[in-house]
N, CA and C atoms as a LAMMPS dump frame, in Angstrom:
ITEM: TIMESTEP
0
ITEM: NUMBER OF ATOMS
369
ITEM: BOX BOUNDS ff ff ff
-5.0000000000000000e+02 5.0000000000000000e+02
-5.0000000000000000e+02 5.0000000000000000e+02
-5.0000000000000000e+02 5.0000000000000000e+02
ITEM: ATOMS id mol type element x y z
1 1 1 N -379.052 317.424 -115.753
2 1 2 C -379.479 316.828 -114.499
3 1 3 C -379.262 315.316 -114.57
4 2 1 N -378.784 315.076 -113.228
5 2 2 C -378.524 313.726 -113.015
6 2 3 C -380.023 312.566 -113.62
7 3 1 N -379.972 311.331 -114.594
8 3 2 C -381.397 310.883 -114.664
9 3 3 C -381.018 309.579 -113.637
10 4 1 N -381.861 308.557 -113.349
11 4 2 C -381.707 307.757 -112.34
12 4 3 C -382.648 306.882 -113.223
13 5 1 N -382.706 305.324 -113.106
14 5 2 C -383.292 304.591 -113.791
15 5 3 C -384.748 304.427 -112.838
16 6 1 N -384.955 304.679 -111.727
17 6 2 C -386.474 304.728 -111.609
18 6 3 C -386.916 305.606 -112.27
19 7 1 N -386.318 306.973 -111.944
20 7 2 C -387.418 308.702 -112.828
21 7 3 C -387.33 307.823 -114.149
22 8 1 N -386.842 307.269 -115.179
23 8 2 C -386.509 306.659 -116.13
24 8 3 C -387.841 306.087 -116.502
25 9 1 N -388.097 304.769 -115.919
26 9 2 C -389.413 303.771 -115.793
27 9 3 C -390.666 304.733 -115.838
28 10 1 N -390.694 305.295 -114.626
29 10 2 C -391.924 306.328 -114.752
30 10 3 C -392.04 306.834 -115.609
31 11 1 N -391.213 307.812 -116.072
32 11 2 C -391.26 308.35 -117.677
33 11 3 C -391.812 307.628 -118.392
34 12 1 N -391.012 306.626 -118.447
35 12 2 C -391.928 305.637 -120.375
36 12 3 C -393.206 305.162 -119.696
37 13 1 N -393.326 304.887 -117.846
38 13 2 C -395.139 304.764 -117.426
39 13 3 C -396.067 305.752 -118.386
40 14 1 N -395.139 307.04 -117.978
41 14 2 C -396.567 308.145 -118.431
42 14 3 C -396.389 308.792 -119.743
43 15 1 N -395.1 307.965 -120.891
44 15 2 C -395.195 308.259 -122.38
45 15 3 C -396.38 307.015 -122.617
46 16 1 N -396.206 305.722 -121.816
47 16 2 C -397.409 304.988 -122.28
48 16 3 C -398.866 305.216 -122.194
49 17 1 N -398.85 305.686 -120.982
50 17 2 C -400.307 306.17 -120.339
51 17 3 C -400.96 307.612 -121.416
52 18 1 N -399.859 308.276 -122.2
53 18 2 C -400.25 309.685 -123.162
54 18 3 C -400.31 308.747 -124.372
55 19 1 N -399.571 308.101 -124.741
56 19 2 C -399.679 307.35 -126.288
57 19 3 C -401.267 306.756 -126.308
58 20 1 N -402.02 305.879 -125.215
59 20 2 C -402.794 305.24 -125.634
60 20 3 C -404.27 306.443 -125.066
61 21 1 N -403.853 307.574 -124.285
62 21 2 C -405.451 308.082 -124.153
63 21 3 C -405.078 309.662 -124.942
64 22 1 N -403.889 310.196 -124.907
65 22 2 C -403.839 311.367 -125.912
66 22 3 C -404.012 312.59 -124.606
67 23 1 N -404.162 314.008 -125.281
68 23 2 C -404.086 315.003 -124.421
69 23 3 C -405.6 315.112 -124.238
70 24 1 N -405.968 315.97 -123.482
71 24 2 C -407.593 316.675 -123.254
72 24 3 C -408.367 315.789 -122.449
73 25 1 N -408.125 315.146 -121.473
74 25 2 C -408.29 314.354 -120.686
75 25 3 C -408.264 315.095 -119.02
76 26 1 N -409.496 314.201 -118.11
77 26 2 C -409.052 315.173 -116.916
78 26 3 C -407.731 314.558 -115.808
79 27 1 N -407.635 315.381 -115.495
80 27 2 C -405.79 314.872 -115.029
81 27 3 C -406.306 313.569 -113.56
82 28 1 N -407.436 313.617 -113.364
83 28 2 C -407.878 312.245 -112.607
84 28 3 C -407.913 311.223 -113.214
85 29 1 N -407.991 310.965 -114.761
86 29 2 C -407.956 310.022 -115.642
87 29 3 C -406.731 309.38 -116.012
88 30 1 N -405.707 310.441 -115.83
89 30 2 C -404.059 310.16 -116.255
90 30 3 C -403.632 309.546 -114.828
91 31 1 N -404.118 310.219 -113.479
92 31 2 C -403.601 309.494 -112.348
93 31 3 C -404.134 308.359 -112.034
94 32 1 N -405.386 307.523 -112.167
95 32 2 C -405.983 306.077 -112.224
96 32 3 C -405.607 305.381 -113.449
97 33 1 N -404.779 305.7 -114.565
98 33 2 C -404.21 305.078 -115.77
99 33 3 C -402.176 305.343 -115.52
100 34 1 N -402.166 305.995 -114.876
101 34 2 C -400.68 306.337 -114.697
102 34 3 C -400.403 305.181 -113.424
103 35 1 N -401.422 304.986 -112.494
104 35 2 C -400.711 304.628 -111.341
105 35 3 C -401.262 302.522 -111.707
106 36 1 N -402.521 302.346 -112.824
107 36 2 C -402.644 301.283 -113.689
108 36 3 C -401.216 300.979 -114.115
109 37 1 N -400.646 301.531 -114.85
110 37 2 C -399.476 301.329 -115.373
111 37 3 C -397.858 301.132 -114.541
112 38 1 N -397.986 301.881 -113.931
113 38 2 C -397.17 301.889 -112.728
114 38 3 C -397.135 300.324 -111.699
115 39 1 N -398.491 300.037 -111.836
116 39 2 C -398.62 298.172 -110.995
117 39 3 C -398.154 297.503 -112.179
118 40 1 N -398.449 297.577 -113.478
119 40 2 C -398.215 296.514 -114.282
120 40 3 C -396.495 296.483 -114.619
121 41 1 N -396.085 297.385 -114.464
122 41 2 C -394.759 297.425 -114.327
123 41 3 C -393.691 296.772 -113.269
124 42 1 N -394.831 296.71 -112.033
125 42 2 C -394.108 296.738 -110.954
126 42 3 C -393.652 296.945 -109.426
127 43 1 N -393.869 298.945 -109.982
128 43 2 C -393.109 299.742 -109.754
129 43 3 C -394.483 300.536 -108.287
130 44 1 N -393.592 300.193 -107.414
131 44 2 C -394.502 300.573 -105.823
132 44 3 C -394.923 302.195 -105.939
133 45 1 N -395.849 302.693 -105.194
134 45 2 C -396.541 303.852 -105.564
135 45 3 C -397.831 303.812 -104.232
136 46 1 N -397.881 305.427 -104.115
137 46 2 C -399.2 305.611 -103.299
138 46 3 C -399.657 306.687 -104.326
139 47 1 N -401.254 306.807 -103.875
140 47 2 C -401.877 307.866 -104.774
141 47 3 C -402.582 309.193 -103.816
142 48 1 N -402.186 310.112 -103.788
143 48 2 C -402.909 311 -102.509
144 48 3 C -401.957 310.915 -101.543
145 49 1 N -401.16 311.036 -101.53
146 49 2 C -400.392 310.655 -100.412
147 49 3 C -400.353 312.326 -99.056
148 50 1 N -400.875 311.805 -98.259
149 50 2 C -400.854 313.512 -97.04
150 50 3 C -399.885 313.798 -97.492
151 51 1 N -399.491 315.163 -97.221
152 51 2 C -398.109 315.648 -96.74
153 51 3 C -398.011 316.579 -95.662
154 52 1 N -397.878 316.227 -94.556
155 52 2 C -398.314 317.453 -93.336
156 52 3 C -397.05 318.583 -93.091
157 53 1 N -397.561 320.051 -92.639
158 53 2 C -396.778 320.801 -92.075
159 53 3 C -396.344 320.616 -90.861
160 54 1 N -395.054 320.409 -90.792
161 54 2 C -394.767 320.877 -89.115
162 54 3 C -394.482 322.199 -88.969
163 55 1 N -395.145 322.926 -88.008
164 55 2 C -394.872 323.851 -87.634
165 55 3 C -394.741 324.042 -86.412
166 56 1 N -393.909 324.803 -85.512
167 56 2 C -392.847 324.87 -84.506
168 56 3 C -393.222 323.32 -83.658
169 57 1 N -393.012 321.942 -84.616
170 57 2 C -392.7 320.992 -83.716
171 57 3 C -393.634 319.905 -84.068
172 58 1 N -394.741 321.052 -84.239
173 58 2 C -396.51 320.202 -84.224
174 58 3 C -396.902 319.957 -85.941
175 59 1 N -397.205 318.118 -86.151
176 59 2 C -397.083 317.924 -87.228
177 59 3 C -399.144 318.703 -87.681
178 60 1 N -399.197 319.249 -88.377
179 60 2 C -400.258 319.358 -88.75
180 60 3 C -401.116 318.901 -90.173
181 61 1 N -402.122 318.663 -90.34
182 61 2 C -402.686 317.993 -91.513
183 61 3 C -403.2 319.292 -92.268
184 62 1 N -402.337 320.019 -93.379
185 62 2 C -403.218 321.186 -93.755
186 62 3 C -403.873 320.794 -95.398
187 63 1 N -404.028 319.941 -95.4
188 63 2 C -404.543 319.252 -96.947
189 63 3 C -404.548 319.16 -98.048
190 64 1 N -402.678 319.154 -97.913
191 64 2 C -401.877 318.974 -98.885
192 64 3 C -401.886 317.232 -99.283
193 65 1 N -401.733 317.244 -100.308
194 65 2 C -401.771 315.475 -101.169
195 65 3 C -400.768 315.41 -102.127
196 66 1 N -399.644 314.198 -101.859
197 66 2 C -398.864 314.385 -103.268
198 66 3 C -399.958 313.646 -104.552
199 67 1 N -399.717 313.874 -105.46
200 67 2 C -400.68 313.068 -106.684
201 67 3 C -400.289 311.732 -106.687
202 68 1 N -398.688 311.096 -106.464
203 68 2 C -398.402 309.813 -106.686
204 68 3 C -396.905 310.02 -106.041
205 69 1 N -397.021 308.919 -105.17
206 69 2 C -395.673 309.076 -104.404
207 69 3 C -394.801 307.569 -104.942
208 70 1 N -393.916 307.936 -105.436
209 70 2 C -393.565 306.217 -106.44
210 70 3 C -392.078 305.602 -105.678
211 71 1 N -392.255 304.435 -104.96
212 71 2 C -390.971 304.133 -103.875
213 71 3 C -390.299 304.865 -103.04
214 72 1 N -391.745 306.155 -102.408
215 72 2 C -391.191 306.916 -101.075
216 72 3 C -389.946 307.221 -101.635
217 73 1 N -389.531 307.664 -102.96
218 73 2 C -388.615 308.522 -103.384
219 73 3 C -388.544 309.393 -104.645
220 74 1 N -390.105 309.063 -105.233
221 74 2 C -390.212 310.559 -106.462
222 74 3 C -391.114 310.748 -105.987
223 75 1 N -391.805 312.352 -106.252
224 75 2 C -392.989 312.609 -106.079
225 75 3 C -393.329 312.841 -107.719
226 76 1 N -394.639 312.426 -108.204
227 76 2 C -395.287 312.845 -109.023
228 76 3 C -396.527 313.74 -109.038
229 77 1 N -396.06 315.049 -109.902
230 77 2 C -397.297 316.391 -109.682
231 77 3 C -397.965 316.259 -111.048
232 78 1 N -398.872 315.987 -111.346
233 78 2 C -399.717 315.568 -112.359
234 78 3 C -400.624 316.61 -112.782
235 79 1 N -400.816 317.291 -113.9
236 79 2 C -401.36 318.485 -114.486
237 79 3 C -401.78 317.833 -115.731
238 80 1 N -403.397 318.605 -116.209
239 80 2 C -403.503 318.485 -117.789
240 80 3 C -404.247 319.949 -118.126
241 81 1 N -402.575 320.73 -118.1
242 81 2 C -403.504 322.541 -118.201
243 81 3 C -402.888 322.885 -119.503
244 82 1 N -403.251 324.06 -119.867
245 82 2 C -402.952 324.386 -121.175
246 82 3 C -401.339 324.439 -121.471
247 83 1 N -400.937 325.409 -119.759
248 83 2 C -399.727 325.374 -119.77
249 83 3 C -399.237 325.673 -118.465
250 84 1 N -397.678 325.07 -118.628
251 84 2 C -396.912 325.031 -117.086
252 84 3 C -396.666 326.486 -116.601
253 85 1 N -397.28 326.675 -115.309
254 85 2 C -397.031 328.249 -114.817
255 85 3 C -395.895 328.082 -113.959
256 86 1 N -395.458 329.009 -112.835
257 86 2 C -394.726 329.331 -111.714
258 86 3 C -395.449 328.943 -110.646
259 87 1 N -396.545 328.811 -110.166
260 87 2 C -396.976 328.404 -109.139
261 87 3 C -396.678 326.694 -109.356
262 88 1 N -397.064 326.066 -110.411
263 88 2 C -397.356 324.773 -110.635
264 88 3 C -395.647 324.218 -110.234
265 89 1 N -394.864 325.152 -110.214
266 89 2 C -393.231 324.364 -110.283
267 89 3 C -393.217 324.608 -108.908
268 90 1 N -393.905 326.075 -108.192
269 90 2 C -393.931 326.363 -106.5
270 90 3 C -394.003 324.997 -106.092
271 91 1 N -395.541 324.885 -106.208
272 91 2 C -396.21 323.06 -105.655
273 91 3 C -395.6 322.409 -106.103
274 92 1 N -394.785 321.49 -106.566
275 92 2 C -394.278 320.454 -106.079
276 92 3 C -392.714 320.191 -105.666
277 93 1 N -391.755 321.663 -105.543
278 93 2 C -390.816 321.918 -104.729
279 93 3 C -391.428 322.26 -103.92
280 94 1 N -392.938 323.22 -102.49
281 94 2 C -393.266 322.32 -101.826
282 94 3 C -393.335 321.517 -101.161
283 95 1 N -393.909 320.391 -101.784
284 95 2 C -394.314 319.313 -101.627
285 95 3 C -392.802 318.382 -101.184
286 96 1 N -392.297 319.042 -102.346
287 96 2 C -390.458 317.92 -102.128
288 96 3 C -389.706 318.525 -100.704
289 97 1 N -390.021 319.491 -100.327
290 97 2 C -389.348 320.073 -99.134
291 97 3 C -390.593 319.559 -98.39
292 98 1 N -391.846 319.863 -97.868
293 98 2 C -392.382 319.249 -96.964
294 98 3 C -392.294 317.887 -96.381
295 99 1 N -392.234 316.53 -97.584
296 99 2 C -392.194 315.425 -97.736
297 99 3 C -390.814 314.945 -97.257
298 100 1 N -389.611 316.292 -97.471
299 100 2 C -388.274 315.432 -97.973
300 100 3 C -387.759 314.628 -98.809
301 101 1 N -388.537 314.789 -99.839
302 101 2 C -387.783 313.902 -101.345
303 101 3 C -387.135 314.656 -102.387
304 102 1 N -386.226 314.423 -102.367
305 102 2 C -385.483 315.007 -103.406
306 102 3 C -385.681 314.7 -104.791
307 103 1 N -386.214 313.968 -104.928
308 103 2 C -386.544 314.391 -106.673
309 103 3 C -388.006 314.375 -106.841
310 104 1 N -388.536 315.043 -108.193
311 104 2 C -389.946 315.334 -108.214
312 104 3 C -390.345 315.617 -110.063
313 105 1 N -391.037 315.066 -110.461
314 105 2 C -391.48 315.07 -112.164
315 105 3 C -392.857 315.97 -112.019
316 106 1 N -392.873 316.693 -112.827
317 106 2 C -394.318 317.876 -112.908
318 106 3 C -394.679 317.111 -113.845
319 107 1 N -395.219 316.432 -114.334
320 107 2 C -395.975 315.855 -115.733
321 107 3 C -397.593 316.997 -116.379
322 108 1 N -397.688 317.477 -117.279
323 108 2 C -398.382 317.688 -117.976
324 108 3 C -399.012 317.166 -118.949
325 109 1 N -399.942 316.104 -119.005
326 109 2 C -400.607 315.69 -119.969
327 109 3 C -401.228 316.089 -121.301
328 110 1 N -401.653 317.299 -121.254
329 110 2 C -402.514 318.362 -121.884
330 110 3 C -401.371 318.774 -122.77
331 111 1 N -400.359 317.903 -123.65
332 111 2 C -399.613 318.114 -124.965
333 111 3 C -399.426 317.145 -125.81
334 112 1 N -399.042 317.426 -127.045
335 112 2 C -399.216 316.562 -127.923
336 112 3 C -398.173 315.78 -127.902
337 113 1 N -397.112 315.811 -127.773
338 113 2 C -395.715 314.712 -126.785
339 113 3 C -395.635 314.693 -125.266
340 114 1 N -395.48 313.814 -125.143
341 114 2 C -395.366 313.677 -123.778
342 114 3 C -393.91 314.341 -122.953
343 115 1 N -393.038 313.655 -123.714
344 115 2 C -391.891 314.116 -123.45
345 115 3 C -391.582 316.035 -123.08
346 116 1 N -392.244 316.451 -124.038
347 116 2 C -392.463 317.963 -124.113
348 116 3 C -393.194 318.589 -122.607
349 117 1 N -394.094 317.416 -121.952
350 117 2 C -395.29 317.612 -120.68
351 117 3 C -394.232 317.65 -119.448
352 118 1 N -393.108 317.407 -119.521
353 118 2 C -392.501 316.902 -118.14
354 118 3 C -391.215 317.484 -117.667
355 119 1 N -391.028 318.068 -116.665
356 119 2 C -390.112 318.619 -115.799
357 119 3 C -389.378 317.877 -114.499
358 120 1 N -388.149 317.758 -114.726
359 120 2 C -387.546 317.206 -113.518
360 120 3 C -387.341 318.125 -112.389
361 121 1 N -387.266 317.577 -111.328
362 121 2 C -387.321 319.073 -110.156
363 121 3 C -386.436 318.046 -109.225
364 122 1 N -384.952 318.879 -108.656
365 122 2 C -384.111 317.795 -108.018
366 122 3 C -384.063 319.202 -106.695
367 123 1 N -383.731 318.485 -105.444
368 123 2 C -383.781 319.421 -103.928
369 123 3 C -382.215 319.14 -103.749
């Protein structure tokens, strides 16, 4: 898969954000230290971001949230579970088709490398 030097940055955001707090953490802790890291870098970002359905026309609010939307062009899906299922890759392709962003990182915190926690997801 194609890498791009923003997905890039984010990456070493959230190898830094796992190096200094470790796994077993609640994944609200990694997103107020991920999106910490993310300002000190720089690097623009919303946290919660809606994502509404349209359906036949009519935008609706069904209370969907991306975890971290980073320059209105990655989405970040933020997990600290034992392990990555099929639903968890559902949600945030999703999210990348609702939103329209084509690229999207599943991060898993809840491992002992970080690198090992993370999935690229391209539309």
């Amino acid at each position: 898969m194609e890498r791009d030097p923003l997905t890039e940055k984010v990456i070493g955001c959230a190898i830094e954000v796992h190096r200094i707090l470790g796994p077993r953490l609640l994944e609200s802790a990694y997103e107020q230290c991920l999106a910490r890291e993310l300002a000190l870098q720089g690097i623009g970002f919303g946290l919660q971001v809606p994502v509404p359905v349209i359906y036949k026309g009519t935008r609706l609010d069904c209370g969907y949230r991306i975890d971290v939307l980073v320059e209105k062009q990655l989405i970040l899906e933020l997990k600290s579970v034992e392990s990555i299922s099929g639903i968890h890759k559902a949600q945030i392709l999703s999210y990348m088709k609702l939103a329209e962003i084509h690229t999207g990182l599943l991060m898993n915190f809840n491992v002992e490398l970080m690198k090992n926690g993370i999935s690229r997801f391209k539309l």
